[in-house]
N, C-alpha and C positions, 0 to 999 in steps of 0.2 A: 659543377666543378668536382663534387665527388664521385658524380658517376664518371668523368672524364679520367679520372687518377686510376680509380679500379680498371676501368678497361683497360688503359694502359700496363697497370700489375698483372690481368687476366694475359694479353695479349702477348707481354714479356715471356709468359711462361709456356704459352704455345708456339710460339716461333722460336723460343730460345734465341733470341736476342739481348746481344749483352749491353746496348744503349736502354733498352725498357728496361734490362734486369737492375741497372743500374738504379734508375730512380724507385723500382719494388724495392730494391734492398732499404731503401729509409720509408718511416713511414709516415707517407705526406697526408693520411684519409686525416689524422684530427687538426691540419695545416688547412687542409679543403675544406673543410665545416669553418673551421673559423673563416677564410673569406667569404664563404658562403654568407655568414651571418653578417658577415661586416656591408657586404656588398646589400644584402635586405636592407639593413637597418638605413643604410642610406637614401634606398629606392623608398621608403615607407618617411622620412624626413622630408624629404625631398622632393617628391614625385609622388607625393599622396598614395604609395601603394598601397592595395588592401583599402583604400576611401570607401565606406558604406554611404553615402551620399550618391552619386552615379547608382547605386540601385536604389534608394529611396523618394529619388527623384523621379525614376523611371515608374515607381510603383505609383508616385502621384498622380503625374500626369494621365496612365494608364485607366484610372477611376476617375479623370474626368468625365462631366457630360458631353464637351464639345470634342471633334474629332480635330487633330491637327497632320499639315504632313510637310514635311521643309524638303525643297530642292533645292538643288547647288544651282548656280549659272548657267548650267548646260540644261536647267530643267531634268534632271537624273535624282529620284527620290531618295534621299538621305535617310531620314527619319520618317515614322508617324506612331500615332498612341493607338491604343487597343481600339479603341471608339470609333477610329476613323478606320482599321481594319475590317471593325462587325458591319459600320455603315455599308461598306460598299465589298463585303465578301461574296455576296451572290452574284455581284453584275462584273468584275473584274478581278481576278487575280495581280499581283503584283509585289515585287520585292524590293529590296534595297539597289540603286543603282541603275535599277528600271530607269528609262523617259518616261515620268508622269503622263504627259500630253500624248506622248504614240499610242500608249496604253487606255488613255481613255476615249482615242477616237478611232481607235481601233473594238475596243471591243462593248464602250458604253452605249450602245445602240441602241437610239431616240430622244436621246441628250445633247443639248445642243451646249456645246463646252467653248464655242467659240469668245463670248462672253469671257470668261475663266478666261483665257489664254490672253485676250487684247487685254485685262484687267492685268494680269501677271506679267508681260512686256511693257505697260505704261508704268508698273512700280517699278520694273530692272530698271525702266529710263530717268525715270524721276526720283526715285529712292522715295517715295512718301507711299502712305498708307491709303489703302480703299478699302470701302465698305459697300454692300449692295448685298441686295436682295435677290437669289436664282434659285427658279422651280425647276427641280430634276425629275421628272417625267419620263416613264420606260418601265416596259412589260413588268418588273422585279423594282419598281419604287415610284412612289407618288412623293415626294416630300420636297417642301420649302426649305432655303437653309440662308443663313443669313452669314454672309462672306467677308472675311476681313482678313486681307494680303497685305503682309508687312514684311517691309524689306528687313535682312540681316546685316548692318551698315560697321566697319571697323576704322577707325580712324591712325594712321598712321602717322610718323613723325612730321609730315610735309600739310596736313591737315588736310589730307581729300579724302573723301569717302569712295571705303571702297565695300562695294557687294557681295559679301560671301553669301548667300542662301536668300530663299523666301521659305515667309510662314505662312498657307493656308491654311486659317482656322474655320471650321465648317462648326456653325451653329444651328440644330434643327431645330424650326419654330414653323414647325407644321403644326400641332396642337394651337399655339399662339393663332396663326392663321385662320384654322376653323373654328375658333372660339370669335374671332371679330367677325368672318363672315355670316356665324351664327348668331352676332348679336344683329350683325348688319339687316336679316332677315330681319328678326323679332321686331326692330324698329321700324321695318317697312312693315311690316302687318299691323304694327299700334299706329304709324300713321295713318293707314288705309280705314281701319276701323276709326278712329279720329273722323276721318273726312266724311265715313259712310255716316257716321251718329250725327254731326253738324248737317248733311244732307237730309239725315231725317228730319232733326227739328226744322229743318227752314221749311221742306213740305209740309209737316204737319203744321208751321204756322201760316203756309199758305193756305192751306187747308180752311184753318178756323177761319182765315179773315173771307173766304169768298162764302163761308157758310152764316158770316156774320157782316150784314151790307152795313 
């Protein structure tokens, strides 16, 4: 509003116009500051302006460990947090407004994303949550992630649900994984050795008994 008036004054005085000179001749700049202030003071009552919340929310989510990334209905990526960016920065590029799914079967090659997409159409349909287990597999990443797609549901005056967005949250439990396949080992080799030591004693008490009639 006050740069509106000044231009107005500036303008007056280069055209020599006598409707702009008119309102230079009073001076509206300390009229403009005040609704300037009036008109803040409202947006920040009212309309949360200036909220530090929206960035400290932003900062949380950001240090999470799990990656997340929300699509609208059309499947066109709204959001996602730092985690889920670092995840998948070397194998796809992608920004806000992208189709998620073009993007990753276009350029996530060796990943079989089919899985993802019937999971993310059976939540649009159902509105309920899934959870499962997908190995991402491809030149630039070996890793497990544990999947949980949950619809973004708004209930309306008429009480139907309606779908604004999904959440895929990407959980990496590739450590998890090779930690159970590594015990998984250790317990087949202490079995094995089990069976080999019981093998022994029964020969060697075969043993004794033919050497003792």
């Amino acid at each position: 509003i006050p740069l509106a008036v000044n231009m107005l004054w500036v303008i007056g005085n280069i055209l020599n116009n006598q409707l702009l000179k008119l309102y230079s001749n009073y001076d509206l700049l300390p009229i403009s500051f005040s609704l300037s202030i009036i008109f803040v003071g409202i947006a920040i009552m009212k309309f949360d302006f200036l909220n530090i919340v929206p960035i400290a929310l932003q900062k949380i989510v950001d240090i999470m460990s799990d990656g997340y990334v929300v699509i609208d209905r059309d499947y066109k990526i709204v959001d996602y947090n730092k985690t889920f960016q670092d995840t998948f920065s070397g194998l796809f590029t992608f920004k806000r407004k992208d189709n998620f799914f073009e993007l990753a079967r276009s350029e996530l090659t060796g990943i079989d994303t089919e899985v993802l997409e019937k999971s993310v159409d059976s939540v649009a349909k159902d509105h309920k949550t899934i959870n499962f287990e997908q190995h991402f597999s491809s030149p630039g990443m070996d890793k497990y992630f544990s999947v949980e797609i949950t619809p973004i549901i708004s209930d309306n005056s008429d009480k139907k649900h309606i779908l604004l967005g999904i959440i895929i949250l990407l959980k990496d439990i590739t450590d998890h994984k090779k930690n159970i396949e590594a015990l998984k080992q250790q317990q087949t080799i202490m079995l094995e050795q089990e069976r080999l030591a019981s093998l022994g004693q029964l020969i060697g008490g075969i043993a004794h008994n033919l050497k003792t009639p």
